[in-house]
C-alpha positions in Angstrom: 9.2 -5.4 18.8 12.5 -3.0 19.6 12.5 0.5 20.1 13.2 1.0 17.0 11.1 -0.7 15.2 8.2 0.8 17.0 9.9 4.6 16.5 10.0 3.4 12.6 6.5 2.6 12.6 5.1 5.2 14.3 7.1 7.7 11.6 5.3 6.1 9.0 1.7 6.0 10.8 2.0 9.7 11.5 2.8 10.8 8.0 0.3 8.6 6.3 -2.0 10.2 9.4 -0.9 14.0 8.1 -0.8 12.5 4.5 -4.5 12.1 4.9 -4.7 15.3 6.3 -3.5 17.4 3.3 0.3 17.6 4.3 2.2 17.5 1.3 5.2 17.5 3.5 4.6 14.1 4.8 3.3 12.8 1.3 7.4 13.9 0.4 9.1 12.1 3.4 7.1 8.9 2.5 8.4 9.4 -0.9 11.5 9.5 0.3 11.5 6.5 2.6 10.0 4.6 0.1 12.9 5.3 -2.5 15.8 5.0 -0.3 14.5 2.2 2.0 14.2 4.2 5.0 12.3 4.0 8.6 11.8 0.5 8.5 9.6 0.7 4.9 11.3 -1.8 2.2 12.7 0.1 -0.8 9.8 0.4 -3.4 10.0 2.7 -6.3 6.1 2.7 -7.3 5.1 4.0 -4.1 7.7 6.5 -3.4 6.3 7.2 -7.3 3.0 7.4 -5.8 3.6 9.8 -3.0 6.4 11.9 -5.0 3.5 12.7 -6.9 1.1 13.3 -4.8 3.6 15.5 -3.2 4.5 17.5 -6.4 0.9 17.4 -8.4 -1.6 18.4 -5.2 0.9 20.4 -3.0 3.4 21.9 -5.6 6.4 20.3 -3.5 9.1 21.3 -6.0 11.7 18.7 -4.7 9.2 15.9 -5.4 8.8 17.1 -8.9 12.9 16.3 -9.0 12.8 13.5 -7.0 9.6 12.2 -9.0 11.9 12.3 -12.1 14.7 10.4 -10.1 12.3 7.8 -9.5 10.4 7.4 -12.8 14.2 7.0 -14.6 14.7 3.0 -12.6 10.9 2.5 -13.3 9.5 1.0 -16.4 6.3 2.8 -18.3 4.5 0.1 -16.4 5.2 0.6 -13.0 4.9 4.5 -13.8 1.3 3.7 -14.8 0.9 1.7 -11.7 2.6 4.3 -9.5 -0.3 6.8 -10.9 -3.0 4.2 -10.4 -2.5 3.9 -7.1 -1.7 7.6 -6.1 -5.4 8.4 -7.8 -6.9 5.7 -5.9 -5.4 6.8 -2.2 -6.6 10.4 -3.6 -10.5 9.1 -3.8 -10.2 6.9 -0.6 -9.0 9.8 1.3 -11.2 12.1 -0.3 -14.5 9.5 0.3 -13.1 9.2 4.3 -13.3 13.2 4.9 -17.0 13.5 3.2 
């Protein structure tokens, strides 16, 4: 694996770590990487959906609230509903993990 493959996936480990960990911040950046194809993460507008809102609806991000809206324009009312699906289910995961 090169250098910077590993720096890649190391990014995405730690902010799925501090995801976990309440920070709305790194819900955003995976939002982000996820949506432009960045870090080594394949483009993928239902979870950059997912985290966007995690980002805007738990931690009142206000530039995933825009960039939520970005996303959910190239989506269909499907993968919106999936996008939601899954950013409920990482919500009760995560919450069950820190009981």
């Amino acid at each position: 694996m090169g250098s910077s493959l590993k720096t890649a996936q190391f990014l995405i480990e730690s902010r799925l770590s501090d995801a976990a960990h309440g920070d709305w911040d790194a819900c955003y950046d995976l939002g982000v990487d996820y949506s432009t194809g960045a870090n080594g993460i394949d483009l993928d507008l239902i979870e950059a959906h997912k985290w966007f809102n995690l980002a805007a609806s738990r931690g009142g991000h206000e530039g995933a609230r825009s960039c939520r809206a970005e996303v959910a324009d190239e989506m269909t009312a499907r993968e919106i509903a999936e996008a939601q699906t899954r950013a409920r289910s990482w919500l009760n995961e995560t919450t069950r993990r820190a009981a």
